[in-house]
C-alpha positions in Angstrom: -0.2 -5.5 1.1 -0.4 -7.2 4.5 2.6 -10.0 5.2 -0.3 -12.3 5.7 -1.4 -11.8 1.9 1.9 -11.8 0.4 2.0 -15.0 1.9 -0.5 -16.5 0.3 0.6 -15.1 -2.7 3.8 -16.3 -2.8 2.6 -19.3 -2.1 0.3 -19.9 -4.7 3.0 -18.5 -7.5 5.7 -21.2 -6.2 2.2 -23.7 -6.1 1.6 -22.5 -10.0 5.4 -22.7 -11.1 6.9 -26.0 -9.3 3.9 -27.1 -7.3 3.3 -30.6 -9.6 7.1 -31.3 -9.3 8.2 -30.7 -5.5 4.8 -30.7 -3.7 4.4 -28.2 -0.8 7.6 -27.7 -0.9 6.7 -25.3 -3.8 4.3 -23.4 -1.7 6.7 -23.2 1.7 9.6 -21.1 -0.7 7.1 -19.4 -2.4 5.8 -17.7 1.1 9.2 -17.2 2.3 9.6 -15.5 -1.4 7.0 -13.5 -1.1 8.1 -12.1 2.4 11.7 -11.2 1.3 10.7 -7.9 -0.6 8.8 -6.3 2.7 12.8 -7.1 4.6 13.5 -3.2 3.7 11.6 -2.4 6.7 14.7 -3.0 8.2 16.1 0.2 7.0 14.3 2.0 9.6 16.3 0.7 12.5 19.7 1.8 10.9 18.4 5.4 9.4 16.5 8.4 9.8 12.9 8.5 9.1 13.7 10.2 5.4 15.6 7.8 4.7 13.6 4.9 5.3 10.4 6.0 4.1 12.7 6.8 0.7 13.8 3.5 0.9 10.4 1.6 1.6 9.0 0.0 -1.1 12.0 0.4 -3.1 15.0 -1.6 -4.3 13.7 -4.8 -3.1 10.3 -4.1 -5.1 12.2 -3.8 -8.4 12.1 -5.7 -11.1 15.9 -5.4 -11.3 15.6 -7.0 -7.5 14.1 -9.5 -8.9 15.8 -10.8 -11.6 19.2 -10.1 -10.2 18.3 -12.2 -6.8 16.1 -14.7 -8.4 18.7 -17.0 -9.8 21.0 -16.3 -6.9 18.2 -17.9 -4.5 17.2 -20.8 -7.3 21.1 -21.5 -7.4 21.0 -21.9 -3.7 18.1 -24.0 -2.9 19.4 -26.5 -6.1 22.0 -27.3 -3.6 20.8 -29.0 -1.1 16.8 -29.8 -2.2 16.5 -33.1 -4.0 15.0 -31.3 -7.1 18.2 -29.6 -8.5 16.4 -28.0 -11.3 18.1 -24.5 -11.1 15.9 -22.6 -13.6 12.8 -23.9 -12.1 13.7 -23.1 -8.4 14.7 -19.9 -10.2 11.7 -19.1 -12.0 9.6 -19.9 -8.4 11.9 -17.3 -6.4 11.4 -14.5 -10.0 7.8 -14.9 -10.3 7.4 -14.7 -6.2 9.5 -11.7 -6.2 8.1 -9.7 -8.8 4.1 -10.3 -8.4 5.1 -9.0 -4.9 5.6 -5.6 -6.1 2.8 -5.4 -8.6 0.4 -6.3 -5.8 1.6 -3.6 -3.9 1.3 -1.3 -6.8 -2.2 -1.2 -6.3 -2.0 0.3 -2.9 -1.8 4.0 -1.6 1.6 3.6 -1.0 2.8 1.9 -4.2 5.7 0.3 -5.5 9.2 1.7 -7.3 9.1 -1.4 -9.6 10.8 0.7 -12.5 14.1 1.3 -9.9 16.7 2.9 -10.2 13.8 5.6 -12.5 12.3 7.5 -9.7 8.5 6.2 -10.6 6.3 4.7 -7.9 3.5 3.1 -9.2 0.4 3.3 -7.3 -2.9 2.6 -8.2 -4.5 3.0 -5.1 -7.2 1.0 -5.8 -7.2 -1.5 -2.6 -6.2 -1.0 1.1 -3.4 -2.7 2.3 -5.6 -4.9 4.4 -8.6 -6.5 2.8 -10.3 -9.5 3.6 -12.2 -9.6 0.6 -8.9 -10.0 -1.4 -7.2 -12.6 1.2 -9.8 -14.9 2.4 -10.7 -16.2 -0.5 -7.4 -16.8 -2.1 -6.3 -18.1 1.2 -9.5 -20.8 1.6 -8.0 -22.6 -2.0 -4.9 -21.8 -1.1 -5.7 -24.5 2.0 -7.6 -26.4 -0.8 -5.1 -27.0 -2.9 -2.4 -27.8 0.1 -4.6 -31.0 1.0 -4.5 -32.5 -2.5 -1.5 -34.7 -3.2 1.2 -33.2 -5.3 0.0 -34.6 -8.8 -4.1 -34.5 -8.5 -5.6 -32.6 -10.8 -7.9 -31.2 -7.9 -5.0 -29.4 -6.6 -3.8 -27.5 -9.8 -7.5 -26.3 -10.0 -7.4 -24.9 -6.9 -4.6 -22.8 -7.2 -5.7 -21.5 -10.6 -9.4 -20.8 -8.6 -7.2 -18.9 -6.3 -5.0 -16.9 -8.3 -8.5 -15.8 -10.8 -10.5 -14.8 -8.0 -7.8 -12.8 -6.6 -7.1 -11.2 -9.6 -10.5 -10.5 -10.5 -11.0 -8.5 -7.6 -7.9 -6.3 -8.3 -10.0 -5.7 -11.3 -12.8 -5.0 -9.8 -11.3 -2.4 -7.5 -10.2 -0.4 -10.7 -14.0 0.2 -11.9 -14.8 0.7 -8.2 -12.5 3.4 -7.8 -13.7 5.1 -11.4 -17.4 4.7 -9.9 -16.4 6.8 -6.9 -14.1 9.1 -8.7 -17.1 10.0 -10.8 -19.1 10.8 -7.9 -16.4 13.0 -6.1 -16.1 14.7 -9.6 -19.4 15.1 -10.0 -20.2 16.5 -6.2 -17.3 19.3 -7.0 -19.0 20.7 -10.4 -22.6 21.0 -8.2 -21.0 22.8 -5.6 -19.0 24.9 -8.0 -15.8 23.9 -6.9 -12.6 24.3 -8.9 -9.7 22.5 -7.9 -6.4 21.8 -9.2 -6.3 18.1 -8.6 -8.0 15.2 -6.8 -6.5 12.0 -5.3 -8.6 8.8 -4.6 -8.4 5.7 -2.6 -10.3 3.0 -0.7 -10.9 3.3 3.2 -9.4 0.8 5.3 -10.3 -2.9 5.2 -12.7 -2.5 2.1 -13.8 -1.2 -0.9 -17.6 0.3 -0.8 -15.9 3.8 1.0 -13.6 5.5 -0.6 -11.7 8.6 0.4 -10.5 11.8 -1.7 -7.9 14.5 -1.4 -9.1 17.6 -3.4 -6.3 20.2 -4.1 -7.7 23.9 -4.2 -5.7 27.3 -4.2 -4.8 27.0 -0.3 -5.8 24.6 0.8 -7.0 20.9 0.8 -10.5 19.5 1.1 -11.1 15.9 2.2 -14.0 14.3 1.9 -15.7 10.5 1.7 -18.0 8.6 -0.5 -20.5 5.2 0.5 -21.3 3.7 -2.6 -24.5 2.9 0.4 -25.0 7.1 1.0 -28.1 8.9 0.2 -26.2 12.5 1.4 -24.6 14.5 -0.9 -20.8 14.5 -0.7 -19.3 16.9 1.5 -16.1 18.2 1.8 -13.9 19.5 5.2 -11.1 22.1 4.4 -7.6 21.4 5.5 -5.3 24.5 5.4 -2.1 23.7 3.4 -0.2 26.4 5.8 3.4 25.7 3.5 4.6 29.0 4.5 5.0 28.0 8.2 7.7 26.2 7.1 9.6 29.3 6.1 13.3 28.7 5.0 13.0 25.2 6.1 11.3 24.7 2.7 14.8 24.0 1.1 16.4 22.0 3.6 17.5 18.3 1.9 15.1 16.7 4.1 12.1 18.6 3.7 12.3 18.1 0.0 12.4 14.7 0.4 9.8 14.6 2.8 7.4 16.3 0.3 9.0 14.6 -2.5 7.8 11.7 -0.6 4.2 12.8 0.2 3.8 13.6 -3.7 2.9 16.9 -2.5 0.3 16.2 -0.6 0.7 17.6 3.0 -0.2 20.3 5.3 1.9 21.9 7.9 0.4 23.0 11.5 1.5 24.3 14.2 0.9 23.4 17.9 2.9 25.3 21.2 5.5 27.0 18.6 6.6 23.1 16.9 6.1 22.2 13.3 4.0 19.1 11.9 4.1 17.9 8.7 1.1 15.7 8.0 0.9 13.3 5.0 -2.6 13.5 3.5 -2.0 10.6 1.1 -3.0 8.2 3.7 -6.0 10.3 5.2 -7.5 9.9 8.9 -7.6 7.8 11.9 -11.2 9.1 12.2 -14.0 9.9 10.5 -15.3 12.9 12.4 -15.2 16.6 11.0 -12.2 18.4 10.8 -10.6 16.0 12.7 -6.6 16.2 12.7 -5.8 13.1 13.8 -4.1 12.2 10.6 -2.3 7.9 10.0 0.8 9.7 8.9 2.0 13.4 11.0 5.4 14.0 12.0 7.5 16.2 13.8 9.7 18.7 12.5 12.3 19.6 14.5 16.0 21.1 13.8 19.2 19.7 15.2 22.1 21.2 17.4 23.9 20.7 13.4 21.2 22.9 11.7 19.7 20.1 10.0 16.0 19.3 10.0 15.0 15.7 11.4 11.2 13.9 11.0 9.9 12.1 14.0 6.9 10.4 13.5 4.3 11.2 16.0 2.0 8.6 17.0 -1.1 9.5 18.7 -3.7 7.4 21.1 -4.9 5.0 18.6 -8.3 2.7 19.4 -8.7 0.3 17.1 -12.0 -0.6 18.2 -13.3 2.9 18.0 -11.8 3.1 14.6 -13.4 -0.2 12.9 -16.9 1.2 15.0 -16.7 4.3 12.8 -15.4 3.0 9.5 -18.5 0.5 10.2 -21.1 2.8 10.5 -19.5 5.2 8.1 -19.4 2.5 5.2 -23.3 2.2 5.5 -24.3 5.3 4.3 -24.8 8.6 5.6 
């Protein structure tokens, strides 16, 4: 999720865990808590693009991260903050370290919280920005933070926060059965056998939802209003693997489709390579459209070795949110 969210969060866990014993302070480490995980994104300024995408979302989402630097930080903090309760200031960093990760689990991307087993988790139920999730934890978030440390006004508050967040993560899961069902059930009408299909929110909310349908050759992309009165339809995306002839068993490529859990397309534009990651869909919602969020190019070094490059197109936000608006009120 968003830094913004994990914020709040981590905030709210340190409110729930020390909150009635050190007062904001609880909430203040429990942002800065919840922040630490998403410090990986630092890898990307010391390695290659591999690399860092291998790394993102990784060690620091663990569970291993969390109980091996939990009491570290509690230890720490002991020192020099009037409360010198180690296992509580403990127990605040654990619990704002490790709900960190399962957030994240339920986005597109996911989380390795199993590490060092190479098992992401992602539920892909919620976008990694959504309002409908934040606000409202946020508003008794603020509640709560105006109460003195010991009013029972203020423990409410936080609970309020923490349920209706976490209500809506369960909401999410029936939402995305609801519009799995309908993708399913617009591929048997138009006779469509596929080998697998992926599903996932749009940005910024959960009424349109997205799907990556795997056929023989290709991959067909299509999107669903829970608003629409059209019949699904789906766009065919060439998979085109073969372009990347012996280049398939370069170290890098594997992990580059390793990464993409297989879902990608190659193209080819004046004689260079891209490799497109499908799991994250479009940065538009016209047909056939190949403006994908995630496309990189492949290019090979003076050393023989193939290096990603991330290519990052003209991007209009406002054009975006225009068409995700009008999209996510039915066809």
């Amino acid at each position: 999720m968003d830094s913004l969210t994990q914020i709040v969060l981590g905030a709210a866990v340190g409110e729930a865990v020390l909150g009635n014993k050190v007062g904001n302070k609880a909430m203040l480490y429990g942002a800065i808590a919840g922040t630490i995980p998403d410090l990986d994104v630092l890898a990307s300024h010391f390695t290659d693009t591999v690399t860092a995408l291998s790394m993102h979302r990784g060690f620091t989402h663990s569970i291993v991260f969390s109980v091996v630097f939990a009491p570290i930080l509690g230890w720490l903090v002991s020192r020099y903050e009037k409360y010198k309760d180690i296992k509580g200031w403990s127990w605040l960093f654990f619990w704002a370290f490790v709900t960190h990760p399962i957030l994240d689990s339920y986005t597109t991307w996911g989380t390795q919280l199993f590490w060092p087993f190479d098992l992401r988790l992602a539920f892909k139920t919620i976008f990694v920005v959504d309002p409908l999730y934040t606000v409202p934890f946020l508003v008794f978030l603020i509640l709560a933070m105006r109460q003195k440390r010991t009013a029972s006004k203020r423990s409410f508050y936080n609970k309020m926060g923490l349920i209706v967040s976490s209500s809506y993560l369960v909401v999410t899961c029936f939402l995305k059965w609801a519009a799995y069902s309908q993708f399913q059930e617009a591929l048997a009408t138009q006779n469509i056998d596929y080998i697998q299909m992926d599903t996932r929110p749009a940005a910024l909310n959960t009424i349109l939802w997205n799907a990556n349908v795997e056929v023989e050759d290709a991959y067909l992309l299509a999107d669903y209003s829970f608003l629409d009165s059209q019949p699904i339809s789906f766009e065919s995306y060439p998979k085109n693997h073969q372009l990347l002839g012996e280049l398939i068993h370069d170290e890098s490529v594997q992990s580059m489709i390793h990464n993409s859990e297989n879902w990608y397309t190659i193209t080819k534009k004046e004689d260079q390579l891209y490799f497109n990651d499908l799991r994250f869909g479009l940065l538009s919602t016209e047909p056939q459209s190949q403006d994908f969020v995630f496309q990189y190019l492949i290019e090979v070094n003076d050393s023989g070795k193939v290096e990603f490059t991330e290519v990052k197109g003209e991007r209009n936000p406002q054009k975006l949110l225009s068409q995700l608006w009008t999209r996510l009120k039915g066809n």
